[in-house]
KEKEDO-8119 format. One record per residue: chain; residue number from 1; residue in three letters; x, y, z of N, C-alpha, C in turn. Coordinates in Angstrom, 2 decimals. Layout:
BEGIN
 cadena num residuo    n_px    n_py    n_pz   ca_px   ca_py   ca_pz    c_px    c_py    c_pz
      A NUM     ala       X       Y       Z       X       Y       Z       X       Y       Z
...
***
This chain:
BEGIN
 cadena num residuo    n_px    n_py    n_pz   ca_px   ca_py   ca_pz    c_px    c_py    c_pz
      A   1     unk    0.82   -1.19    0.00    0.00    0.00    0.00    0.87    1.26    0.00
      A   2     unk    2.48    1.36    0.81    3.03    1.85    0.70    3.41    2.64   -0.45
      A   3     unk    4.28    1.65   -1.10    4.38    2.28   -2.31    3.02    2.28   -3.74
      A   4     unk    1.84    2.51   -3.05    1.17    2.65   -4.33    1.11    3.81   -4.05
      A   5     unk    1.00    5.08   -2.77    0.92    6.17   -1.95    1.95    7.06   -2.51
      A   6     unk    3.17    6.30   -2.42    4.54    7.01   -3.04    4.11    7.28   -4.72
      A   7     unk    3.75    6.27   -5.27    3.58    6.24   -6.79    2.64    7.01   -7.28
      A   8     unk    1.59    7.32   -6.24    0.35    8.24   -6.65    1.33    9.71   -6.58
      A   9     unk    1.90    9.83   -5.19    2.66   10.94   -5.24    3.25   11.87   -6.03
      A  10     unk    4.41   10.64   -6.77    5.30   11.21   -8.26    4.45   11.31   -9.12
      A  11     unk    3.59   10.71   -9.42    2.27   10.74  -10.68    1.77   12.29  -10.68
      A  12     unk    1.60   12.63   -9.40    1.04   13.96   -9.24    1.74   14.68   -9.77
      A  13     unk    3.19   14.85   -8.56    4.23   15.63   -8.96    4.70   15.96  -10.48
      A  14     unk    4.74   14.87  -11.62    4.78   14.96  -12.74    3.60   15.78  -13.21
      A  15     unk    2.27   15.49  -12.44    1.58   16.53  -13.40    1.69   18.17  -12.82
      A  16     unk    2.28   17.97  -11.54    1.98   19.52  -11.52    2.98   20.15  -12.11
      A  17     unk    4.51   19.77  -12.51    5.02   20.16  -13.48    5.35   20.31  -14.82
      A  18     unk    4.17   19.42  -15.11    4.14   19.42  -16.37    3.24   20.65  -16.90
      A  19     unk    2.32   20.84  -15.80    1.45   21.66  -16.31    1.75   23.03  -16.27
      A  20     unk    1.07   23.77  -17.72    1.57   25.39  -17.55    0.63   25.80  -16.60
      A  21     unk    1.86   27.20  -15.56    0.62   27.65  -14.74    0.91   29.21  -15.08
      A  22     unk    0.09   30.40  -14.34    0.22   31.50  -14.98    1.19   32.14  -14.01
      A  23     unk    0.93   33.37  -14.09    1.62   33.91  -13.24    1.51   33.39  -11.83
      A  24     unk    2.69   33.11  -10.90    2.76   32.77   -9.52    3.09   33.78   -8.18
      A  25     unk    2.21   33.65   -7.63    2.82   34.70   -6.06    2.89   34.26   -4.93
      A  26     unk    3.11   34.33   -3.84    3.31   33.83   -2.81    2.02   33.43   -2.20
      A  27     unk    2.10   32.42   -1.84    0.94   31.30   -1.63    1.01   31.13    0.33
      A  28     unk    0.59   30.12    0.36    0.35   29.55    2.18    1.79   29.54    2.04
      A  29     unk    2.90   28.51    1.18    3.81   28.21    1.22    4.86   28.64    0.22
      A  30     unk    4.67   30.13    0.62    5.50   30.68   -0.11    5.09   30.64   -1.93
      A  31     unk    6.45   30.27   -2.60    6.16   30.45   -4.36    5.97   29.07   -4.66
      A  32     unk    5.94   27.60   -3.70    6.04   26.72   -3.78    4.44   26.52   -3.59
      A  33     unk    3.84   25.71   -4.19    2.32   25.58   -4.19    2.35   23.96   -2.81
      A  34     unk    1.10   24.15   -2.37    0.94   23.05   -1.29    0.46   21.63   -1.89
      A  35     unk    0.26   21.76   -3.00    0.51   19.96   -3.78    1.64   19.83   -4.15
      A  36     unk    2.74   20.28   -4.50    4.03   19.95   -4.66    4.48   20.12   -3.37
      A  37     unk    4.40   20.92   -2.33    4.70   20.76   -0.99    4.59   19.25   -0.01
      A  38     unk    3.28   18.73   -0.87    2.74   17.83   -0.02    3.83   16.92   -0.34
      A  39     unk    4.28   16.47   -1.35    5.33   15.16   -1.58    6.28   14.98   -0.65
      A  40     unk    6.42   16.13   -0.12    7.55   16.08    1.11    6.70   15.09    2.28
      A  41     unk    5.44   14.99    2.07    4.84   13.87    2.94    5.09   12.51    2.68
      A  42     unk    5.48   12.45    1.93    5.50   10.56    1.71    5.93    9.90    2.61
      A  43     unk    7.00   10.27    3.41    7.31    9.54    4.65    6.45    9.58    5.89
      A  44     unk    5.54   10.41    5.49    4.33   10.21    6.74    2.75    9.07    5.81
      A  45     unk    2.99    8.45    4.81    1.98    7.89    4.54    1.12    7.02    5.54
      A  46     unk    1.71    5.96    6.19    1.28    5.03    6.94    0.60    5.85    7.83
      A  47     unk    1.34    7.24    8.86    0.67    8.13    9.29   -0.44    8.59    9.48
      A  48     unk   -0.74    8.86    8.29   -1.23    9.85    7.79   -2.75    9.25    7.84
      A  49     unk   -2.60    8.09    7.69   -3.65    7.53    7.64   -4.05    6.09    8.73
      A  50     unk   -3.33    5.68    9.32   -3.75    5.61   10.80   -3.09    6.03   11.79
      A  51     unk   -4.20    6.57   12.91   -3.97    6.95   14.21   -2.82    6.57   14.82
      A  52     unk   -2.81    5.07   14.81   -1.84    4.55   16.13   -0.67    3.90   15.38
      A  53     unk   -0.51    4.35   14.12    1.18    4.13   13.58    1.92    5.54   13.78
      A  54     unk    3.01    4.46   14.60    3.56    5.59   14.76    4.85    6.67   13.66
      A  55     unk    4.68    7.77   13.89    5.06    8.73   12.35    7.07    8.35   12.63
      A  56     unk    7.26    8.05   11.45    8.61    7.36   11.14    9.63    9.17   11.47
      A  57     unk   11.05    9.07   12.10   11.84   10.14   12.23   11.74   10.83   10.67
      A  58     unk   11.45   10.48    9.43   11.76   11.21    8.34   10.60   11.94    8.04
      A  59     unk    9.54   11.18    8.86    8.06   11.59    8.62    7.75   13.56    9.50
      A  60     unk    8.80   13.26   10.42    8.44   14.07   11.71    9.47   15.00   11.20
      A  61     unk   10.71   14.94   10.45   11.28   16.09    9.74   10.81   16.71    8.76
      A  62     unk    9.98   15.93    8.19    8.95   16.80    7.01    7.85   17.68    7.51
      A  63     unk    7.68   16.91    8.63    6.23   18.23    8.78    6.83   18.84    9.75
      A  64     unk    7.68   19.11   10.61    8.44   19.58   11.44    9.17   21.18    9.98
      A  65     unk    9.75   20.58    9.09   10.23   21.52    7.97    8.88   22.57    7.35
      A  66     unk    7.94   22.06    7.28    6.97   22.42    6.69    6.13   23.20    7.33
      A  67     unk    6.09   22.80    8.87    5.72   23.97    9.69    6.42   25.19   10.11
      A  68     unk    7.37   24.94    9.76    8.33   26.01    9.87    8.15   27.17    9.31
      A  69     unk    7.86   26.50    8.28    7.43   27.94    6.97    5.95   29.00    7.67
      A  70     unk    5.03   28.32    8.07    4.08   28.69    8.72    2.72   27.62    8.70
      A  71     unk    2.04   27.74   10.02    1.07   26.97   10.25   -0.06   26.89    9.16
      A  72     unk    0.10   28.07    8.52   -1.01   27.84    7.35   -0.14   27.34    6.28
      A  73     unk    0.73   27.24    5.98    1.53   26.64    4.81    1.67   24.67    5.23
      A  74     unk    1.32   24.41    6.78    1.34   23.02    6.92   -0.36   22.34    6.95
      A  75     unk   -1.34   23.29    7.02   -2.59   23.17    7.26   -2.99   22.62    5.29
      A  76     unk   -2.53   23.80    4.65   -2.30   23.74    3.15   -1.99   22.46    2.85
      A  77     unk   -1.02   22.00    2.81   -0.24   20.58    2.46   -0.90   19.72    3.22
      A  78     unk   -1.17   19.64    4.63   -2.52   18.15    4.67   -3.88   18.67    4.18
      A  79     unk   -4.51   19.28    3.58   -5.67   19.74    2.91   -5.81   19.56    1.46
      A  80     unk   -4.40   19.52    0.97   -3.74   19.77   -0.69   -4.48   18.58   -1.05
      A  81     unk   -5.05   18.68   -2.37   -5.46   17.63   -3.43   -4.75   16.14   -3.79
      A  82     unk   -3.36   17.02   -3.62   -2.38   15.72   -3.86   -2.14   15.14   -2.30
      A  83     unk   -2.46   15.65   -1.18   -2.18   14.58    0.18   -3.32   13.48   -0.30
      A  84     unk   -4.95   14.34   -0.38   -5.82   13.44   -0.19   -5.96   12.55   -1.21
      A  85     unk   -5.48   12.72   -2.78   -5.85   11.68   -3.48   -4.79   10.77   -3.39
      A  86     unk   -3.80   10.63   -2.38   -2.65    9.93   -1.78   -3.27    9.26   -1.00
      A  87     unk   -4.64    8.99   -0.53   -4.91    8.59    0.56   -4.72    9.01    1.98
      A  88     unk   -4.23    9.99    1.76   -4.01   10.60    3.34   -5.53   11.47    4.31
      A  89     unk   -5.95   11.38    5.34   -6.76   11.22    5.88   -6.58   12.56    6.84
      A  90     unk   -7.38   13.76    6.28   -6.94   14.91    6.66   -7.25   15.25    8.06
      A  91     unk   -7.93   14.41    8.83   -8.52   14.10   10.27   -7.07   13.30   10.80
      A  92     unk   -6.37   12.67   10.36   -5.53   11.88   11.08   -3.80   12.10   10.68
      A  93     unk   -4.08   13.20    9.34   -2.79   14.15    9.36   -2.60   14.85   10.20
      A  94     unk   -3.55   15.43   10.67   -3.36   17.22   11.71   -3.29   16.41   13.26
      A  95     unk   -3.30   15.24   13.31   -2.78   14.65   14.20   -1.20   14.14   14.68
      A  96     unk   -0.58   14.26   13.69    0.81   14.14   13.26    1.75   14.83   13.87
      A  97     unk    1.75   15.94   14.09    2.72   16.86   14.68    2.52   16.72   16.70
      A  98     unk    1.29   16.28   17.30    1.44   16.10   18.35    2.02   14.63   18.31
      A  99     unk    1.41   13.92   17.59    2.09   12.20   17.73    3.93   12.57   17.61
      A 100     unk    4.32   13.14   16.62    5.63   13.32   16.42    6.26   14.27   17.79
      A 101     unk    5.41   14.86   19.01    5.98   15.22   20.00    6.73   17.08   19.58
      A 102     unk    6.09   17.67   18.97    6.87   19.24   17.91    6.74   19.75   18.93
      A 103     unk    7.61   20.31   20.06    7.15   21.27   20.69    6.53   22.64   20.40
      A 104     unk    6.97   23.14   19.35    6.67   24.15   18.82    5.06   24.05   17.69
      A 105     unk    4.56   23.11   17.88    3.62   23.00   17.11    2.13   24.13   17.34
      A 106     unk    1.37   24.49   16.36    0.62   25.65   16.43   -0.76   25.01   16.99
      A 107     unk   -0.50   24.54   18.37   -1.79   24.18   18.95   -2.95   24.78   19.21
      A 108     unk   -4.33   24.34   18.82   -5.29   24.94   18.67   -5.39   25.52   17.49
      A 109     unk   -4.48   25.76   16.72   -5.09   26.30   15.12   -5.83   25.67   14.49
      A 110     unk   -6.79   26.14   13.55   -8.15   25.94   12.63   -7.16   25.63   11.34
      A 111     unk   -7.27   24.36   10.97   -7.37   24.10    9.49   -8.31   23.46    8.97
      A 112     unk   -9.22   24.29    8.38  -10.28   23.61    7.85  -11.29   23.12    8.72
      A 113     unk  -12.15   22.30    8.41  -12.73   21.88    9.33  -11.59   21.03   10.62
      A 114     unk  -10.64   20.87   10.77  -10.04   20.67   11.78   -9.24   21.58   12.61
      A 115     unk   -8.83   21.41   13.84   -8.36   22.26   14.87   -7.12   20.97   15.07
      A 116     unk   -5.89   21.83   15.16   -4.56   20.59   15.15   -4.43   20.62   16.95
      A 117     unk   -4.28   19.19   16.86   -3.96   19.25   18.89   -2.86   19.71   19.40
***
């Protein structure tokens, strides 16, 4: 299941660069759009989508990196088109950053219909 998650991933990734886009401006995540952001998730797949696996060290540097940028630029990327048609489970992503232990994580923020713990 793993790698069908990874493979949906690059599939994406190929299309979002393949595709022409127009002019670009700074987004949640900067000039970098949050479906190409999201690929930096692949190491949280298993994650991402159940509760009680626990998120792998490469998993917890990606969204650890990604929050960095800002809480709405990590809210973006588990919300992004390309997490969810990855299978990722946008109720059990925004769970991720307390499972991974972030001290710095933006507790209580609204993404979407979710609030991250």
């Amino acid at each position: 299941m793993k790698g069908v998650i990874v493979l949906a991933l690059a599939v994406a990734a190929a299309c979002l660069t393949a595709s022409p886009r127009g002019a670009e401006g700074a987004g949640e995540c900067g000039a970098t759009a949050p479906d190409a952001m999201a690929l930096r998730l692949a190491p949280c797949a298993s994650a991402a989508q159940d509760p009680s696996s626990a998120p792998s060290a490469a998993c917890c540097s990606a969204v650890q990196s990604i929050g960095k940028q800002s809480p709405k630029c990590l809210c973006a990327v588990m919300l992004s088109n390309t997490a969810k048609s990855s299978g990722i489970k946008p109720e059990v992503a925004i769970t991720i950053p307390k499972r991974c232990n972030l001290a710095n994580r933006p507790v209580g923020y609204k993404c979407g219909d979710y609030t991250l713990p």
